[in-house]
PAVO-259600 format. One record per atom (N, C-alpha, C, O): x, y, z negated; residue in one letter. Coordinates in steps of 0.02 Angstrom, whole numbers, padded with zeros to 5 digits, always signed. Layout:
XYZA/...
END
This chain:
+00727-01192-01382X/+00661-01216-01357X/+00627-01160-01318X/+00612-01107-01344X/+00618-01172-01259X/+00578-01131-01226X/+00507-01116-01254X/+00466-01155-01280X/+00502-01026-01236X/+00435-01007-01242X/+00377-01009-01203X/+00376-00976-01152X/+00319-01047-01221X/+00276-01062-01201X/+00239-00971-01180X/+00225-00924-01218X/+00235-00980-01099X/+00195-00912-01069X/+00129-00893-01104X/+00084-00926-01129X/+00138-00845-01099X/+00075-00825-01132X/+00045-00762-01126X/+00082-00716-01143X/-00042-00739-01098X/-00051-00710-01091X/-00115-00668-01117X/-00166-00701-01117X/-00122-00605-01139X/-00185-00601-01163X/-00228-00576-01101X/-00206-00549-01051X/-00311-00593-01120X/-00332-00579-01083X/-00422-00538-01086X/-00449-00576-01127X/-00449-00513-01076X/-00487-00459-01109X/-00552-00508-01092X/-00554-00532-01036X/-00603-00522-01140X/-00633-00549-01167X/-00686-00560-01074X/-00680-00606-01033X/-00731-00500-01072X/-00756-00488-01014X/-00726-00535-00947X/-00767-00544-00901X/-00670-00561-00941X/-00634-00585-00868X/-00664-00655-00892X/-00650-00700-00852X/-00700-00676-00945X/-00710-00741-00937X/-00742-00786-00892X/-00730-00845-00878X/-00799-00730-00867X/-00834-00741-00802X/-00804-00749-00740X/-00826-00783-00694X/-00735-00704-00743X/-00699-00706-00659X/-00693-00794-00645X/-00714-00826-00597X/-00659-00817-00703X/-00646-00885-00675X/-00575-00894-00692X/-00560-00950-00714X/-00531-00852-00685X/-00462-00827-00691X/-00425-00852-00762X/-00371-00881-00755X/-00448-00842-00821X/-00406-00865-00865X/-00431-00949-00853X/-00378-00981-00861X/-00471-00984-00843X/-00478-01044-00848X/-00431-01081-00818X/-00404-01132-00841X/-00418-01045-00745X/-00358-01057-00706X/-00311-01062-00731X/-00279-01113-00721X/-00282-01007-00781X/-00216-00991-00790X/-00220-01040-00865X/-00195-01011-00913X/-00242-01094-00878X/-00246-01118-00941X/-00229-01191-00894X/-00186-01233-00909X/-00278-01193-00830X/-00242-01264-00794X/-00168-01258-00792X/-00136-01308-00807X/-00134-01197-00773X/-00072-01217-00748X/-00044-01202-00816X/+00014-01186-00802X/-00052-01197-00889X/-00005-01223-00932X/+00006-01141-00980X/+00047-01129-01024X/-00030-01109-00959X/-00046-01046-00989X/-00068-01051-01051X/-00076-01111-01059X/-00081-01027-01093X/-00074-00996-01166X/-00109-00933-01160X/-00080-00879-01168X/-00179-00940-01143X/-00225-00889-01149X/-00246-00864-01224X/-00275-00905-01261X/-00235-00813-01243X/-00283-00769-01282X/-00331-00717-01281X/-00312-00662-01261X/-00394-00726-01303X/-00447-00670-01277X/-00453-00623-01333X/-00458-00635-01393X/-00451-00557-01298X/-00461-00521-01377X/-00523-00460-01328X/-00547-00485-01277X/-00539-00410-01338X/-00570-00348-01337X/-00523-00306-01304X/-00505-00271-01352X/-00479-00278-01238X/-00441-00247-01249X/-00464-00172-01218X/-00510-00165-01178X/-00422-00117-01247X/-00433-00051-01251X/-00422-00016-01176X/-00448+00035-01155X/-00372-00063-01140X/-00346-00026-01073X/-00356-00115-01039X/-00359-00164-01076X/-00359-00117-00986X/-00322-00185-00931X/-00367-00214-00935X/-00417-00195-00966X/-00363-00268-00904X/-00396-00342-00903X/-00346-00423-00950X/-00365-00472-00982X/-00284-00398-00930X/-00211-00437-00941X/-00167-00415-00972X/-00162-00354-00965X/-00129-00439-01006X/-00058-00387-01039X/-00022-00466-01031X/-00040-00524-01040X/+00023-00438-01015X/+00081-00511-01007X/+00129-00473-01063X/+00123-00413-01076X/+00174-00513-01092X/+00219-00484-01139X/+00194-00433-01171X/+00138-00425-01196X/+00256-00387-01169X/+00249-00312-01205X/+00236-00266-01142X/+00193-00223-01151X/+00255-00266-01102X/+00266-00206-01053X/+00202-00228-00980X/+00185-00178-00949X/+00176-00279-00962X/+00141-00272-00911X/+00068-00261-00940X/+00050-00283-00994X/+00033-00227-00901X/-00053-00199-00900X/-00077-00234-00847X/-00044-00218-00798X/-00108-00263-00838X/-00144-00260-00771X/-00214-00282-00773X/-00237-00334-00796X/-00252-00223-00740X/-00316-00222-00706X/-00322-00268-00652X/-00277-00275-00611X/-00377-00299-00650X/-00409-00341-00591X/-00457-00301-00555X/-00511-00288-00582X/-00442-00280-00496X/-00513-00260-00472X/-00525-00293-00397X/-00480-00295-00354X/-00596-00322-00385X/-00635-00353-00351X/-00627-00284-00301X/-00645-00228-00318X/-00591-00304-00222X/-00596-00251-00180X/-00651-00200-00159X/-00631-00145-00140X/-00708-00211-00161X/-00751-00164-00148X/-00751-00114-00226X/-00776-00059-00215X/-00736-00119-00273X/-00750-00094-00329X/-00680-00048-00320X/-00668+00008-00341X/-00635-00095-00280X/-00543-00036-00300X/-00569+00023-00246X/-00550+00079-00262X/-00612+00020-00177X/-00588+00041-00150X/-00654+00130-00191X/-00647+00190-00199X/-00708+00080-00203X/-00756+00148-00216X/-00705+00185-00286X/-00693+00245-00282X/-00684+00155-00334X/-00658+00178-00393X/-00603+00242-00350X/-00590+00297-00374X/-00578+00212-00278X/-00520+00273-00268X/-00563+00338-00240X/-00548+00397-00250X/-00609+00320-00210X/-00670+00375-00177X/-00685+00421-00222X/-00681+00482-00209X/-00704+00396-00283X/-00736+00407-00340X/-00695+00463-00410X/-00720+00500-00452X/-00599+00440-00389X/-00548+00449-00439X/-00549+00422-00489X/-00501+00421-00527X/-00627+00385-00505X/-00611+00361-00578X/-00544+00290-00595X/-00529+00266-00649X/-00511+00270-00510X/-00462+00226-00533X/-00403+00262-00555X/-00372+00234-00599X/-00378+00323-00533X/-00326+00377-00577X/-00344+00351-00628X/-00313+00303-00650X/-00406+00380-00665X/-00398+00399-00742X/-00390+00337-00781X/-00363+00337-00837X/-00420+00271-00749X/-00398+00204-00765X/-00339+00193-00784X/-00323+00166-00837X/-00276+00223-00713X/-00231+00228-00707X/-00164+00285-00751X/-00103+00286-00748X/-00208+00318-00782X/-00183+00372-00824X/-00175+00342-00890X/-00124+00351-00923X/-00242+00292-00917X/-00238+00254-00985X/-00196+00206-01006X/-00169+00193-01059X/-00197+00172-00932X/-00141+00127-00914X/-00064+00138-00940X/-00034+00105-00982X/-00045+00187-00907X/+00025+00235-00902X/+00028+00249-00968X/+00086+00249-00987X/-00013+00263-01013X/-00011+00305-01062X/-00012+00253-01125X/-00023+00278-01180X/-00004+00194-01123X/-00006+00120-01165X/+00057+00065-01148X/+00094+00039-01191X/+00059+00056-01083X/+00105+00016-01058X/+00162+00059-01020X/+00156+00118-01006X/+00224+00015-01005X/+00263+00030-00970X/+00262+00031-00901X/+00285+00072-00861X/+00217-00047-00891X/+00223-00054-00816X/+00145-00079-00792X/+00127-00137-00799X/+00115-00040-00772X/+00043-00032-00750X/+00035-00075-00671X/+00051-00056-00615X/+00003-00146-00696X/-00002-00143-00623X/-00080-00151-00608X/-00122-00171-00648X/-00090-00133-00547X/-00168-00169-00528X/-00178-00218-00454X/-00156-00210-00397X/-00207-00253-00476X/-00211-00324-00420X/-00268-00305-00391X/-00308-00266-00417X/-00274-00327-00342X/-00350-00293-00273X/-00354-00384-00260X/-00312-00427-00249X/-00426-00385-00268X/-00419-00460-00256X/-00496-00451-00223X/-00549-00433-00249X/-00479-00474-00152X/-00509-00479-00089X/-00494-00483-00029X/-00434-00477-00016X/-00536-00492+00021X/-00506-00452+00091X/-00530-00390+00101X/-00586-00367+00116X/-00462-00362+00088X/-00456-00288+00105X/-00451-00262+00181X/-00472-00206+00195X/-00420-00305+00232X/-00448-00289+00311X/-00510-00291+00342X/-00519-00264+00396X/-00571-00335+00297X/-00624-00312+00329X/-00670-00274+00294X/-00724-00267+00323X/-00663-00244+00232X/-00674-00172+00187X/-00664-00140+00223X/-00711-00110+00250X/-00587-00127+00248X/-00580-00058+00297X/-00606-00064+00338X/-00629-00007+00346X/-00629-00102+00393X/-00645-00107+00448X/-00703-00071+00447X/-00716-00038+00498X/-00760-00068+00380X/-00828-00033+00390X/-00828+00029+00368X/-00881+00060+00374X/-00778+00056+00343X/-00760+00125+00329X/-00753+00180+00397X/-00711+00172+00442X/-00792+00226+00394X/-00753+00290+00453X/-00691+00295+00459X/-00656+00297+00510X/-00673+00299+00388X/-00600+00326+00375X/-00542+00280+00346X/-00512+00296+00295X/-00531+00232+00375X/-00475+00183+00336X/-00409+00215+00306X/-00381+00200+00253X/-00391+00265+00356X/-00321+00286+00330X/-00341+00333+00260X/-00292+00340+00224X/-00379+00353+00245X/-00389+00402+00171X/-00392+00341+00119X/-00398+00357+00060X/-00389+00272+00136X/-00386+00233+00082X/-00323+00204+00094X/-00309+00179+00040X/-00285+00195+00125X/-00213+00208+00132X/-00177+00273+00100X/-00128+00270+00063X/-00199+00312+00113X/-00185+00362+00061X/-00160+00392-00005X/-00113+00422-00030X/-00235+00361-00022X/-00248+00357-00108X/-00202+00286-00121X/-00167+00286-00172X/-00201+00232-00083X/-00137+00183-00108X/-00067+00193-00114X/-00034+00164-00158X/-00037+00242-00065X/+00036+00261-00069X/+00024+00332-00152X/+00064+00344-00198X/-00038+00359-00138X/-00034+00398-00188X/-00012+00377-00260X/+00033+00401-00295X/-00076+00300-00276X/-00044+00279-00322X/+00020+00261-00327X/+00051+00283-00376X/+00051+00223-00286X/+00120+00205-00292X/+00160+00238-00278X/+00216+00214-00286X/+00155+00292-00256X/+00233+00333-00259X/+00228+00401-00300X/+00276+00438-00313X/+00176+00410-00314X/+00140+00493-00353X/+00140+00464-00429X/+00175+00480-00478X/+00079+00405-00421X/+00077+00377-00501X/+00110+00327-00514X/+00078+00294-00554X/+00168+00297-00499X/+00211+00229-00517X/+00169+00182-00520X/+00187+00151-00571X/+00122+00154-00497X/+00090+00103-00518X/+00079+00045-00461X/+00053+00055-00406X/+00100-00015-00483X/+00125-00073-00448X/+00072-00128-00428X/+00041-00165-00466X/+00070-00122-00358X/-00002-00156-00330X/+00005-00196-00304X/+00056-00196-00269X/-00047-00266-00302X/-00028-00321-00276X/-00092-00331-00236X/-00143-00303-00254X/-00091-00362-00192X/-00183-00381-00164X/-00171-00452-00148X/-00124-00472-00113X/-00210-00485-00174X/-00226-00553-00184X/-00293-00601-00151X/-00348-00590-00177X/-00290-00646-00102X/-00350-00655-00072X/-00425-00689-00116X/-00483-00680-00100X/-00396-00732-00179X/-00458-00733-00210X/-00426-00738-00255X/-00367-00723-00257X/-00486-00780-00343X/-00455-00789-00411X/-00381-00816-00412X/-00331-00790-00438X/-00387-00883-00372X/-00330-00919-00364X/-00280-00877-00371X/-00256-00862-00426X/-00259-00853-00316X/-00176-00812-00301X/-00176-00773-00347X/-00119-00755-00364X/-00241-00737-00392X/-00230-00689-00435X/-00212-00739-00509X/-00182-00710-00554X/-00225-00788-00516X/-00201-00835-00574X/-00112-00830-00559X/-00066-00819-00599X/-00112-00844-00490X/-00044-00892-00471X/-00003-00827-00479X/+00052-00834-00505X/-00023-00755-00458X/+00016-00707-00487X/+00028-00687-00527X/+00073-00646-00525X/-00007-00702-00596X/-00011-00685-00682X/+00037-00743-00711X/+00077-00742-00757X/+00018-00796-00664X/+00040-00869-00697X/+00152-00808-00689X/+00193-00782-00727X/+00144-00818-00630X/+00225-00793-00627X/+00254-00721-00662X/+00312-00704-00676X/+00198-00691-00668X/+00232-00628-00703X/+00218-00650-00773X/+00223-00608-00818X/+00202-00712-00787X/+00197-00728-00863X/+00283-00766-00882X/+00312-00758-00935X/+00306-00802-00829X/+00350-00851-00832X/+00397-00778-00833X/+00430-00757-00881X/+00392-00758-00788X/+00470-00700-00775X/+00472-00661-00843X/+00526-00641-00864X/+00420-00652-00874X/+00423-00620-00960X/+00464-00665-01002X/+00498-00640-01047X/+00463-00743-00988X/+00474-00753-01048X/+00568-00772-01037X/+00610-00806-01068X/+00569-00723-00966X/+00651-00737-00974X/+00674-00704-01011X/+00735-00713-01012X/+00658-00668-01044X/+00691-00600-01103X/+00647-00597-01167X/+00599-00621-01196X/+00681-00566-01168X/+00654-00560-01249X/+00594-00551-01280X/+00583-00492-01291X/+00529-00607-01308X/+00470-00596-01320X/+00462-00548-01380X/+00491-00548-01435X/+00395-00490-01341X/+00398-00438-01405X/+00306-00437-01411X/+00277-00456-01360X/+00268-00419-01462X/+00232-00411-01474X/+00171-00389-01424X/+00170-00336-01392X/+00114-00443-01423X/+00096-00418-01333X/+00049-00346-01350X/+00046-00315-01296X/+00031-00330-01373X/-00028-00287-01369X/+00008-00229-01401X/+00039-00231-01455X/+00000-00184-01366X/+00048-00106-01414X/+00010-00057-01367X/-00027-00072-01320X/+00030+00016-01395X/+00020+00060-01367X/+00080+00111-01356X/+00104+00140-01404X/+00097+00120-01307X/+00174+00180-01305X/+00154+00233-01237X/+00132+00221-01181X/+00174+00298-01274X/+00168+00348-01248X/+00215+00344-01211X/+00267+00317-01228X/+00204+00373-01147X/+00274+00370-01089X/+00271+00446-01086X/+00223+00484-01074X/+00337+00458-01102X/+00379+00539-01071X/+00356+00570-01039X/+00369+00547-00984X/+00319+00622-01032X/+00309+00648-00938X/+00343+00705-00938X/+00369+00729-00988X/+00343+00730-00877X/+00367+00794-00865X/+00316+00842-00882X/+00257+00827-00891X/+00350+00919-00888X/+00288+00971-00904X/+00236+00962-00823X/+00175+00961-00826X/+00262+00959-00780X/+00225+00970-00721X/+00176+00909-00727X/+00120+00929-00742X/+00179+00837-00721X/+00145+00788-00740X/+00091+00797-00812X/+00031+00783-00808X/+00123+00822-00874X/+00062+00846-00926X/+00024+00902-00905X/-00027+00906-00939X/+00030+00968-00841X/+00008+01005-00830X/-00058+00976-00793X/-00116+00991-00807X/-00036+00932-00742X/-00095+00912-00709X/-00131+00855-00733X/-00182+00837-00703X/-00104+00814-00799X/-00147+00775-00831X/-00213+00793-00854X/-00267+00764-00854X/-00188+00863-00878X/-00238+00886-00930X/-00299+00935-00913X/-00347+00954-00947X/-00275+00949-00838X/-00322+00980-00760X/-00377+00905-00734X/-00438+00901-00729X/-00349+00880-00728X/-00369+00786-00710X/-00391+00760-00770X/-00408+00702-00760X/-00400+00774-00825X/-00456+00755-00872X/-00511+00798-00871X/-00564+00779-00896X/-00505+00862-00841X/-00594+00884-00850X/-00644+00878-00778X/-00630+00873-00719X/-00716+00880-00819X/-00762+00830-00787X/-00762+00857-00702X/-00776+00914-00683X/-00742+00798-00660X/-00764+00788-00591X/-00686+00811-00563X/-00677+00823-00503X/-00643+00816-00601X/-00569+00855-00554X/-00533+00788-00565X/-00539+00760-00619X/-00499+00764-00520X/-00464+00710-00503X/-00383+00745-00489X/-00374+00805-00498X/-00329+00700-00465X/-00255+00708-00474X/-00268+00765-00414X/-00249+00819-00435X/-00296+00769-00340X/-00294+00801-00289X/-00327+00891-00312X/-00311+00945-00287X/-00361+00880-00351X/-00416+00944-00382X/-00389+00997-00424X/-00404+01056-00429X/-00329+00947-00463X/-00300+00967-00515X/-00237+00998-00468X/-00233+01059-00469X/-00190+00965-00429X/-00138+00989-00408X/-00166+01101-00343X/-00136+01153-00332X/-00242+01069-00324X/-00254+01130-00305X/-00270+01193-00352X/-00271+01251-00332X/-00285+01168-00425X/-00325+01219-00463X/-00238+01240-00504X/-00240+01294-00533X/-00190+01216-00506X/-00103+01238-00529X/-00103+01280-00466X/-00084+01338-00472X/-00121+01259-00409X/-00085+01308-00360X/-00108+01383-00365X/-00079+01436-00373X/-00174+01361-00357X/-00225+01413-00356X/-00221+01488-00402X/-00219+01546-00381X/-00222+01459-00480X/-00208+01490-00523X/-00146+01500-00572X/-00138+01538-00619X/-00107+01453-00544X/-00023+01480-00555X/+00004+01443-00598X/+00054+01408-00590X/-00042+01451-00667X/-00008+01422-00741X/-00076+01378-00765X/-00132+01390-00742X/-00062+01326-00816X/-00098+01290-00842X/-00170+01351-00873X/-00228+01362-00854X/-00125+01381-00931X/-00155+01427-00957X/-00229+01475-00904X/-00289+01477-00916X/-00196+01501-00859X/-00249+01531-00815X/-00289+01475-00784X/-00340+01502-00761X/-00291+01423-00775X/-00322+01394-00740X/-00378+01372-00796X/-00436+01373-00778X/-00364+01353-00860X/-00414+01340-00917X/-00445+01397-00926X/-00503+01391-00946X/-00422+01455-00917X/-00438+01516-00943X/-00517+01566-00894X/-00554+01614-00905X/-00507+01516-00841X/-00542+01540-00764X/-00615+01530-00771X/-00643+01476-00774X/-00638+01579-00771X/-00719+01579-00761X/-00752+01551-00733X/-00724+01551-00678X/-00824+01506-00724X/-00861+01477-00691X/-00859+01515-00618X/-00912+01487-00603X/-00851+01537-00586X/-00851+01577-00551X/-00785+01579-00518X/-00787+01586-00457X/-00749+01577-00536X/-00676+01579-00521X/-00643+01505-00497X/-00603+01481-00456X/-00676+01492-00535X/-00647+01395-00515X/-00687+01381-00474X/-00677+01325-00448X/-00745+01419-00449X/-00779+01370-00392X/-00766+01400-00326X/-00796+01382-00275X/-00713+01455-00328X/-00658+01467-00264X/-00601+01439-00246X/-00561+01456-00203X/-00601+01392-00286X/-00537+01363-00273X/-00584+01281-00236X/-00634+01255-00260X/-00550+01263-00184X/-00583+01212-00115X/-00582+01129-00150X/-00533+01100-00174X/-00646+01106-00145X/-00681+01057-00175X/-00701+01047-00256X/-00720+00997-00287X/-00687+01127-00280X/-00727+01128-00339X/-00797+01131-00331X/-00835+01089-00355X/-00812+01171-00305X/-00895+01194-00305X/-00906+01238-00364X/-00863+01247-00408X/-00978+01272-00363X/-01005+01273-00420X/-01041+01254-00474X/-01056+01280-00528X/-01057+01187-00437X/-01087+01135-00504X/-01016+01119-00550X/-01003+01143-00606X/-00985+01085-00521X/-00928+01066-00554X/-00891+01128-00607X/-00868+01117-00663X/-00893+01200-00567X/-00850+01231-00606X/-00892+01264-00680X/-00869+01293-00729X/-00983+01237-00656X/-01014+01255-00722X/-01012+01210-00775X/-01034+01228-00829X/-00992+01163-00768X/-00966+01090-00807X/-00918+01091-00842X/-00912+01078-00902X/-00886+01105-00808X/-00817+01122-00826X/-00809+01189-00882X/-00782+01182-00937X/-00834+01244-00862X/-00835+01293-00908X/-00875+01284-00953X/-00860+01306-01009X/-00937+01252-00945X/-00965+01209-01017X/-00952+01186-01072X/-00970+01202-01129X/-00891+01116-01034X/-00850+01099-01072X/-00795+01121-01125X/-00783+01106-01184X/-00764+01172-01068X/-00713+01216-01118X/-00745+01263-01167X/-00710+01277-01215X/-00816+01295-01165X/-00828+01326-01182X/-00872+01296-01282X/-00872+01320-01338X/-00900+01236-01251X/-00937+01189-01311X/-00887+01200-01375X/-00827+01190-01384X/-00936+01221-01414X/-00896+01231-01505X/-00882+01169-01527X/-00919+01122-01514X/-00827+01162-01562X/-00833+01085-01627X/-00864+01093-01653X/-00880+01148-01676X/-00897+01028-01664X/-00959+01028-01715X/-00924+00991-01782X/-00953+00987-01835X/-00874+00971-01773X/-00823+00933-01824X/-00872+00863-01845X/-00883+00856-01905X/-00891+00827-01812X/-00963+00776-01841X/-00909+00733-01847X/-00912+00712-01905X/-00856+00705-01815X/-00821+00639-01822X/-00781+00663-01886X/-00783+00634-01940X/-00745+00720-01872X/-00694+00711-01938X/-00731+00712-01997X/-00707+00681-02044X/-00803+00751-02007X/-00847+00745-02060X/-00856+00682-02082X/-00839+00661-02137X/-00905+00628-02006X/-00883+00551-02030X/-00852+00509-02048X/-00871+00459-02077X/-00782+00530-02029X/-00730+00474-02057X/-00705+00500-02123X/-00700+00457-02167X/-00687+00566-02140X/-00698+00598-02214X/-00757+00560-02253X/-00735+00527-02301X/-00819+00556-02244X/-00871+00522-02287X/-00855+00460-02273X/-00859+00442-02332X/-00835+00394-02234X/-00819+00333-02233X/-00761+00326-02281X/-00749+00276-02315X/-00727+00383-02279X/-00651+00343-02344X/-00688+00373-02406X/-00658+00365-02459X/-00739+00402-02407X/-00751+00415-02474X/-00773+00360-02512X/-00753+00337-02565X/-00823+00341-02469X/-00847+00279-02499X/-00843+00211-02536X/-00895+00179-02547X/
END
């Protein structure tokens, strides 16, 4: 007996319009709260929806990397759908090709698999099929979390690209800059704001950050919650 498709879908998209769709064409929606995505098809797909003006500021911005980092870091296969017209977005931009850019960046730098879709519709009709092509194999548990492998060079600049205002481009200059992971954490407010598009706001943030004591308040809290 064939398996009925099925997809979860994060509570918030109820408004898009999108799962209602994907329930016309024979879908098997579930809504839960989810931690990363908008969608999880099976075990292995993620996918974010983003409304084109929002994908394109999120790449301006970097905060779609780190989207894209949580992603990677839960699922196997991260994709994100751009659902708009994206030719006349660019058209009001100075710079169209720097958002060309940051798109090959994601896909060939960060593996991550992009689709652009002209409205809800095609974005149903594309979930609807990456729901069907799941259930040619083997159904596994939809919602998980799995750490993916990286290389040391990839954890080097993850962990450069998590502090505040340095993105994948910031991080690959502050390895160059200062050689080793170690020196580059190690670098003075002052020091990091010689290296080109840090500044010195950013690099006082940053040394803030590294510098802030544990206050141990969570592990204190969850210690007093199991006491109880």
């Amino acid at each position: 007996m064939p398996t009925q498709p099925r997809i979860v879908a994060d509570k918030r998209e109820n408004r898009s319009g999108v799962p209602t769709l994907l329930r016309s064409k024979g879908i098997q929606v579930e809504h839960q709260v989810l931690a990363v995505g908008d969608y999880v098809v099976a075990s292995n797909y993620v996918v974010e929806r983003k409304a084109v003006h929002d994908f394109v500021g999120s790449l301006f911005s970097g905060r779609l990397f780190d989207q894209l980092k949580r992603l990677s870091d839960s699922y196997e296969e991260p994709i994100i759908v751009v659902e708009g017209d994206l030719a006349t977005t660019l058209q009001e931009l100075p710079n169209p090709r720097s958002v060309w850019g940051a798109i090959a960046s994601l896909a060939l730098d960060h593996r991550a698999h992009l689709f652009f879709t002209g409205d809800r519709g095609e974005t149903a009709d594309l979930l609807y099929v990456l729901a069907h092509r799941a259930t040619r194999g083997d159904v596994k548990p939809l919602i998980y979390h799995k750490a993916r492998a990286r290389t040391t060079e990839e954890l080097r600049l993850n962990i450069l690209a998590s502090l505040p205002g340095i993105g994948p481009i910031l991080a690959e200059r502050l390895l160059a800059h200062f050689g080793t992971l170690r020196k580059a954490l190690a670098a003075s407010a002052a020091e990091l704001s010689m290296v080109e598009g840090v500044g010195r706001a950013k690099a006082e943030e940053i040394a803030r950050v590294l510098d802030s004591p544990h206050t141990g308040g969570s592990h204190e809290a969850s210690q007093a919650k199991l006491r109880e």
